[in-house]
C-alpha positions in Angstrom: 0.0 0.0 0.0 1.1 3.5 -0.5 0.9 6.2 1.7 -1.4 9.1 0.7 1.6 11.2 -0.2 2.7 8.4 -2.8 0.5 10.0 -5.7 -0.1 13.8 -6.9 -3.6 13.9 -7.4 -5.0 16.9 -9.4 -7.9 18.1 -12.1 -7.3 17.4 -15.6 -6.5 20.5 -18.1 -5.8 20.8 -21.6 -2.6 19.8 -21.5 -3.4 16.1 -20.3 -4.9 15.3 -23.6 -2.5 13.4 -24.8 -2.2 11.4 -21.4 -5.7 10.7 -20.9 -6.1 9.4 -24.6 -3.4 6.8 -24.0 -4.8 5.9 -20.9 -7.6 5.1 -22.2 -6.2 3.0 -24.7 -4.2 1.0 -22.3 -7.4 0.1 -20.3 -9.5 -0.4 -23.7 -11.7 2.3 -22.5 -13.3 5.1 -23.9 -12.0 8.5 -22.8 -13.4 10.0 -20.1 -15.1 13.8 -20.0 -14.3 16.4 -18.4 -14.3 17.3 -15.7 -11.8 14.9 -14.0 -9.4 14.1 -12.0 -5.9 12.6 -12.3 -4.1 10.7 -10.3 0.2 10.0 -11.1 2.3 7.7 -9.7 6.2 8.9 -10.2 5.0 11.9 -12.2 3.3 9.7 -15.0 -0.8 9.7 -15.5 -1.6 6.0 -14.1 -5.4 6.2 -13.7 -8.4 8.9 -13.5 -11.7 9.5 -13.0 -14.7 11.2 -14.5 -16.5 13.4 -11.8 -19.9 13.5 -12.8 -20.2 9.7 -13.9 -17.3 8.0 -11.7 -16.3 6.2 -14.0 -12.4 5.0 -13.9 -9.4 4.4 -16.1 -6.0 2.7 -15.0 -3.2 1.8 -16.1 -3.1 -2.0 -16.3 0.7 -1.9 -15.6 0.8 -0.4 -12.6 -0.9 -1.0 -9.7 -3.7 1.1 -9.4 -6.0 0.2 -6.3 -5.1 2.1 -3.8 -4.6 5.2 -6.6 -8.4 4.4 -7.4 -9.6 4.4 -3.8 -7.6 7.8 -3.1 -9.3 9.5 -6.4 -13.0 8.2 -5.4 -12.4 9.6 -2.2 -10.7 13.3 -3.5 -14.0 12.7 -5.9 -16.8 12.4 -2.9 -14.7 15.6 -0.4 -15.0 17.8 -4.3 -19.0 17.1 -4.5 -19.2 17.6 -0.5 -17.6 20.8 -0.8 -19.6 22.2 -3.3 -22.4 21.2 -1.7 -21.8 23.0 1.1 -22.6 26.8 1.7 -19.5 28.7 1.9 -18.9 30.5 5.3 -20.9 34.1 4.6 -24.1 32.2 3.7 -23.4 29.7 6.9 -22.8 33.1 8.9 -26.0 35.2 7.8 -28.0 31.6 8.2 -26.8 31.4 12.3 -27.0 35.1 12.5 -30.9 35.0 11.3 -31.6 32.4 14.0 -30.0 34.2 16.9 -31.5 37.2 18.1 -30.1 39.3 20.1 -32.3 41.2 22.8 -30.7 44.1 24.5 -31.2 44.4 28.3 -33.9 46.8 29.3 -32.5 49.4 31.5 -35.4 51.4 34.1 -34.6 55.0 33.8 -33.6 55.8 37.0 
């Protein structure tokens, strides 16, 4: 097993192309669409998955498994995070629910 610092794990751009075509090939897949993300082993593309549809290429060559379960999980933190409200919204939601009622002071 690798540790979690083993693989640089990252979204695809334009320039992985190239890499994402052959790994395809190599797993007699058909590409995947963007968006996704990539996972390398020693600085080479070795699998990657497609974020809306999870679906998965590897390369066959290299062992992959743990790679896999470390980009499924980057994959499910992504959709968590953009699911979540970001901290104004959370903010103005808690500030809504607490009043605050000042003290009333008798003249005096």
């Amino acid at each position: 097993m690798y540790p979690a610092n083993a693989y640089v794990i990252r979204l695809a751009g334009d320039d992985d192309e190239a890499a994402l075509e052959r790994l395809a090939q190599l797993d007699s897949a058909r590409p995947l669409e963007h968006p996704i993300l990539i996972g390398e082993v020693a600085g080479r593309v070795s699998a990657a998955i497609d974020l809306d549809t999870r679906r998965t290429i590897a390369d066959p060559f290299v062992p992959t498994a743990n790679l896999l379960a470390h980009l499924r999980m980057r994959a499910g933190a992504l959709d968590a995070y953009a699911h979540r409200p970001d901290i104004a919204d959370r903010i103005r939601a808690a500030m809504a629910r607490t009043r605050i009622i000042p003290a009333h002071h008798p003249a005096g």
